[in-house]
RODO-2510 file (C-alpha; in nm, 4 decimals, decimal comma):
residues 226
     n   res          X          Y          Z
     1     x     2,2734     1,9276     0,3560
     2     x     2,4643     2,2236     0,4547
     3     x     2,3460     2,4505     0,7387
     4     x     2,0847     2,2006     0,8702
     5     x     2,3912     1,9231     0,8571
     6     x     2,2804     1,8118     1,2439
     7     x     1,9236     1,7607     1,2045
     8     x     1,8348     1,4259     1,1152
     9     x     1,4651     1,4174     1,2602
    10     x     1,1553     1,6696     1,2159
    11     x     0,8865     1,5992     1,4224
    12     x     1,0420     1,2709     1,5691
    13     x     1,0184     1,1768     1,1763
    14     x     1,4002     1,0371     1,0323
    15     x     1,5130     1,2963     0,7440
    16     x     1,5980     0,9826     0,4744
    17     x     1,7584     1,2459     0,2805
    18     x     1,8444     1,6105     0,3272
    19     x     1,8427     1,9252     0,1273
    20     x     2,1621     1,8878    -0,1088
    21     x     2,2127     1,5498    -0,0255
    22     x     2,4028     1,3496    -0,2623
    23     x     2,4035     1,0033    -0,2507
    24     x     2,2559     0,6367    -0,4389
    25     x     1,9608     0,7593    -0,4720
    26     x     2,0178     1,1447    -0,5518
    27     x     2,2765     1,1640    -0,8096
    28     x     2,2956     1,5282    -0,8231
    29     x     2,2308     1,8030    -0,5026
    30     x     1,8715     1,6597    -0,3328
    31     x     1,6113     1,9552    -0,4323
    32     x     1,3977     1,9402    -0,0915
    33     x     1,4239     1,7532     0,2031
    34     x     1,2495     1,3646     0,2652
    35     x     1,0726     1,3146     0,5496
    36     x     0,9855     0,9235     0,6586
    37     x     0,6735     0,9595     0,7233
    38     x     0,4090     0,6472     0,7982
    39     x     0,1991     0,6656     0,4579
    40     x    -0,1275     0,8167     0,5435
    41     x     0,0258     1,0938     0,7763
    42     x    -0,1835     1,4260     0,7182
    43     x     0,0148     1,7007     0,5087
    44     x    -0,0262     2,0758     0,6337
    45     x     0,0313     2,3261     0,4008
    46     x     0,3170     2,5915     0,5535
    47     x     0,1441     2,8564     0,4525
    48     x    -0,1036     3,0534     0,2650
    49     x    -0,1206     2,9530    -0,0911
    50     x    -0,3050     2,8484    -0,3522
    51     x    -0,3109     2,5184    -0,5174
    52     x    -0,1469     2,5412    -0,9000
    53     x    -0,1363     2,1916    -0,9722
    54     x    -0,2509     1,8444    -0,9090
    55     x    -0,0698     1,5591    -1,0536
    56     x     0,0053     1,2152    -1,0469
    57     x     0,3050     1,1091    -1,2641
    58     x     0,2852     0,7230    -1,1971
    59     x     0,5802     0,5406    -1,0491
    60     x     0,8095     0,8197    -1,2366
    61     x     0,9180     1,1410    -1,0533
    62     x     0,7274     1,2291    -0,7452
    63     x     0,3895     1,0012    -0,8040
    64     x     0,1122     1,1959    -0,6802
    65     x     0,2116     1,5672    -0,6200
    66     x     0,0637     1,9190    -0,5216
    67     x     0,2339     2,2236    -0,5919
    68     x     0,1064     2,5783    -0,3972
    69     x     0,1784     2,9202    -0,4274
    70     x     0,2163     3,1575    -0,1798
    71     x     0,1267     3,5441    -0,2747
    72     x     0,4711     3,6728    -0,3326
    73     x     0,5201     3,3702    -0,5560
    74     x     0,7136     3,0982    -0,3847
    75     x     0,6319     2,7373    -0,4922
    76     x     0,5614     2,5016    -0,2179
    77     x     0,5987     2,1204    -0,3334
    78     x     0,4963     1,8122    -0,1738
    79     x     0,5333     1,4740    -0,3507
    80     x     0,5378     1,1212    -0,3410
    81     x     0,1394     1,1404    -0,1870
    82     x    -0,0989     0,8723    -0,1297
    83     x    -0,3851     1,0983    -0,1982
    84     x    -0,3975     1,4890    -0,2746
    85     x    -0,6850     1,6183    -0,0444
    86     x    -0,6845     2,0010    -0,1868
    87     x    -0,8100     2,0942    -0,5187
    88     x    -0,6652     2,2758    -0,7987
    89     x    -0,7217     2,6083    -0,7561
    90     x    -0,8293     2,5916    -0,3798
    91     x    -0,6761     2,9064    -0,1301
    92     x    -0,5393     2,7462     0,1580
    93     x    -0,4492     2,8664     0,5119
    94     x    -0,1219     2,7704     0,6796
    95     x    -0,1918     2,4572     0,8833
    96     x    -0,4778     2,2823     0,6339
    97     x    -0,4804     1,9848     0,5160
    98     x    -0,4283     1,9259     0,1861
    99     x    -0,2607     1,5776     0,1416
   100     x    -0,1863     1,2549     0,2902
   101     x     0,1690     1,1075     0,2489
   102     x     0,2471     0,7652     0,0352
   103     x     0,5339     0,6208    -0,1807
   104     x     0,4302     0,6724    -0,4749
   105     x     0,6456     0,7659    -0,7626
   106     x     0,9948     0,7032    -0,7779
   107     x     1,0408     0,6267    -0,3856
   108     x     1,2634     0,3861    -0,1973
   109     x     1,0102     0,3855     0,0765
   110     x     0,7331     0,5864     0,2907
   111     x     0,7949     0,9640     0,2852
   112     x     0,6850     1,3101     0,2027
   113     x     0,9225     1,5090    -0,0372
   114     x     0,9232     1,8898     0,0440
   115     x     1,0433     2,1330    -0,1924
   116     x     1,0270     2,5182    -0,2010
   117     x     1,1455     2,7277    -0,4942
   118     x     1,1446     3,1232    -0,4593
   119     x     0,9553     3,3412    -0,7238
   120     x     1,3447     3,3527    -0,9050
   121     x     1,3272     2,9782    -0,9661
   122     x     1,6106     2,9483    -0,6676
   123     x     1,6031     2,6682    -0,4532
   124     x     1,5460     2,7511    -0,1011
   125     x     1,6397     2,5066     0,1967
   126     x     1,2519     2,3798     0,3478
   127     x     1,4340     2,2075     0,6359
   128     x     1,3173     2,4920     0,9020
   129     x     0,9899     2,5218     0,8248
   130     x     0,9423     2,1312     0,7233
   131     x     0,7789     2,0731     1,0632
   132     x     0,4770     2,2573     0,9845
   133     x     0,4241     2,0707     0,7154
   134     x     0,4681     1,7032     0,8826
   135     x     0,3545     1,8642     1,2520
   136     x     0,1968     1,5652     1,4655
   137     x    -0,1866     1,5993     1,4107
   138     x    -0,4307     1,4209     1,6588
   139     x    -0,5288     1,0681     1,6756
   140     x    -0,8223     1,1075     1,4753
   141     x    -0,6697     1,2859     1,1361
   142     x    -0,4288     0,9774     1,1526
   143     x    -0,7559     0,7208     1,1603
   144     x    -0,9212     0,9411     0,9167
   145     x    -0,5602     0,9481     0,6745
   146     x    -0,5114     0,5960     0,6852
   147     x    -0,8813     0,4944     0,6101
   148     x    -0,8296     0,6633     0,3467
   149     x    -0,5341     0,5445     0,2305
   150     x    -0,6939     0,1763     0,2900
   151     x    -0,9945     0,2201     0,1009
   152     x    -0,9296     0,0743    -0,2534
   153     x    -0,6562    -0,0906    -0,1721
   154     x    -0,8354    -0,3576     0,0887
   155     x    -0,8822    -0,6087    -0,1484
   156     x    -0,4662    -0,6483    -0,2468
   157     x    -0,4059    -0,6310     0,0867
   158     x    -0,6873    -0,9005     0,2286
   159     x    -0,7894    -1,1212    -0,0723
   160     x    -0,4634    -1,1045    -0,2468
   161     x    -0,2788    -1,3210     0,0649
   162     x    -0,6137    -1,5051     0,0505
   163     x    -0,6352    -1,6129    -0,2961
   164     x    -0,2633    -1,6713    -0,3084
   165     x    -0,2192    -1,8981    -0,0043
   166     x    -0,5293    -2,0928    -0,0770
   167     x    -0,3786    -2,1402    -0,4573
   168     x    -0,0569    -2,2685    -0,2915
   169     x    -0,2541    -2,5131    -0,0679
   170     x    -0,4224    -2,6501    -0,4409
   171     x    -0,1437    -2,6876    -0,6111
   172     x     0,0569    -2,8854    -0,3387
   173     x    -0,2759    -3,1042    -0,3166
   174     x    -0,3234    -3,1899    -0,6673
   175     x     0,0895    -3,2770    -0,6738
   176     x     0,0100    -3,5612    -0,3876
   177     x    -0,3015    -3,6942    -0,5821
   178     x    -0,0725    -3,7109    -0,8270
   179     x     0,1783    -3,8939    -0,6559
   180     x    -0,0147    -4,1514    -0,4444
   181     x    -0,2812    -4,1775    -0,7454
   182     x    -0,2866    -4,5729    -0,7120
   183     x    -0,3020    -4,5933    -0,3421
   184     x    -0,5940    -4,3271    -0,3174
   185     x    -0,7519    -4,4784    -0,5834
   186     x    -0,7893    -4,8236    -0,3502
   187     x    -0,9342    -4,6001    -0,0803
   188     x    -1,1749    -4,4516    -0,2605
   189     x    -1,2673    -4,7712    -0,4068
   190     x    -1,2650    -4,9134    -0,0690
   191     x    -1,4622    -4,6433     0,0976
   192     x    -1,7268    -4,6085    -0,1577
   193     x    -1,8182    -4,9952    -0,1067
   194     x    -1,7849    -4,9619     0,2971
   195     x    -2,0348    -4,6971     0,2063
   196     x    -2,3329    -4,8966    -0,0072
   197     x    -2,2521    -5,1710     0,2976
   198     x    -2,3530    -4,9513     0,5377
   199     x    -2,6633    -4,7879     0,3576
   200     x    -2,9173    -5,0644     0,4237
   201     x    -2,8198    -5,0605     0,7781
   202     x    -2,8570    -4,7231     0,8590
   203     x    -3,1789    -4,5913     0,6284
   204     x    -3,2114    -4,3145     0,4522
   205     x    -2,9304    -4,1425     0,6069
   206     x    -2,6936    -4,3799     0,5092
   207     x    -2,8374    -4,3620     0,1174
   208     x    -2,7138    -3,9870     0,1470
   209     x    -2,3622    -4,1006     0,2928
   210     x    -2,3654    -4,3289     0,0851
   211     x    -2,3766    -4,0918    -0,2337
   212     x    -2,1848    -3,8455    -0,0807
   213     x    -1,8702    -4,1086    -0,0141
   214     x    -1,9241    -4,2120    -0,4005
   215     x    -1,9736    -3,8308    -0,5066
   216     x    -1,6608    -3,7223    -0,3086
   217     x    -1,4228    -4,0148    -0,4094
   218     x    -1,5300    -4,0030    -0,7573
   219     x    -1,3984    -3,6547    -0,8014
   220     x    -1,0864    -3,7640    -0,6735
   221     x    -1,0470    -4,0843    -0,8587
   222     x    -1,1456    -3,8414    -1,1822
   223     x    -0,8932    -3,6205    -1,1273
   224     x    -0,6272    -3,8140    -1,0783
   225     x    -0,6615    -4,0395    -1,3893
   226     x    -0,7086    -3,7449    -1,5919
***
């Protein structure tokens, strides 16, 4: 980053890498300028334009991306998106919406990549004007961006924890059936007769405890003899 070599936040966002950055990630001069933005934050458009292309590259290159065009041909580029909110073709005004930032692509973590290239194909430093693309919107746009961003992705992030701690709690009980198969088989053995013993005594009820001790302990004895 050459002129702009003292800014290292837009917005209160950190700049995770500059325009002509070189560095671990950037192996040659950094096209644009990164801007570490919560995933979900609500992309303005910098200016008037019109949407050329929609496109989502996978985890290569920049993901999910949306290039504009402004009328004296300068190419606006925003990329590494968790959801393009603009259409192809659309005409935008400066300050719409018309994305929602992510890490998709190839990403080391949550950003928005900016890029502007002038109607010569010359690259053309977006640090100055990157603030009206990341500018603070109100509390709502951020519910509204990182609904979102959430919907679809709610069952990784809820049931996926769910499914995988309650296989770990399985597995760790079927190791110490395993283990203490001879002394569980006495219990159950033992608690299925305490619970015939106990059936006359008590009635019906007990008939039903009674079954359910032999029902419950059976599984278990079956399970760890097989």
């Amino acid at each position: 980053m050459a002129e702009d070599a003292m800014i290292t936040r837009i917005n209160g966002y950190p700049i995770s890498a500059g325009f002509g950055d070189i560095d671990s990630v950037h192996k040659i001069p950094h096209k644009g300028v990164d801007i570490a933005v919560p995933i979900g934050t609500p992309l303005h458009a910098i200016s008037d334009a019109t949407v050329t292309r929609v496109n989502d590259s996978g985890a290569l290159g920049f993901g999910k991306s949306v290039r504009m065009k402004t009328e004296d041909g300068t190419e606006i580029i925003y990329g590494h998106l968790s959801r393009v909110t603009a259409q192809h073709g659309d005409h935008v005004s400066a300050g719409d919406i018309v994305a929602l930032s992510g890490n998709t692509g190839h990403s080391t973590g949550p950003h928005v990549h900016v890029q502007i290239v002038s109607d010569s194909g010359a690259l053309i430093d977006p640090t100055p004007v990157a603030q009206l693309a990341a500018e603070p919107s109100g509390i709502m746009d951020h519910v509204r961006g990182f609904a979102d961003w959430f919907v679809g992705k709610e069952r990784d992030i809820i049931a996926g924890p769910v499914r995988s701690t309650l296989s770990a709690f399985l597995h760790d009980l079927i190791a110490v059936l395993n283990i203490n198969s001879a002394e569980i088989i006495t219990l159950a053995i033992v608690s299925c007769a305490g619970g015939m013993m106990i059936s006359p005594i008590i009635g019906d009820r007990g008939k039903w405890m009674g079954r359910l001790f032999i029902a419950f302990w059976g599984g278990i004895i079956w399970r760890v003899t097989t």
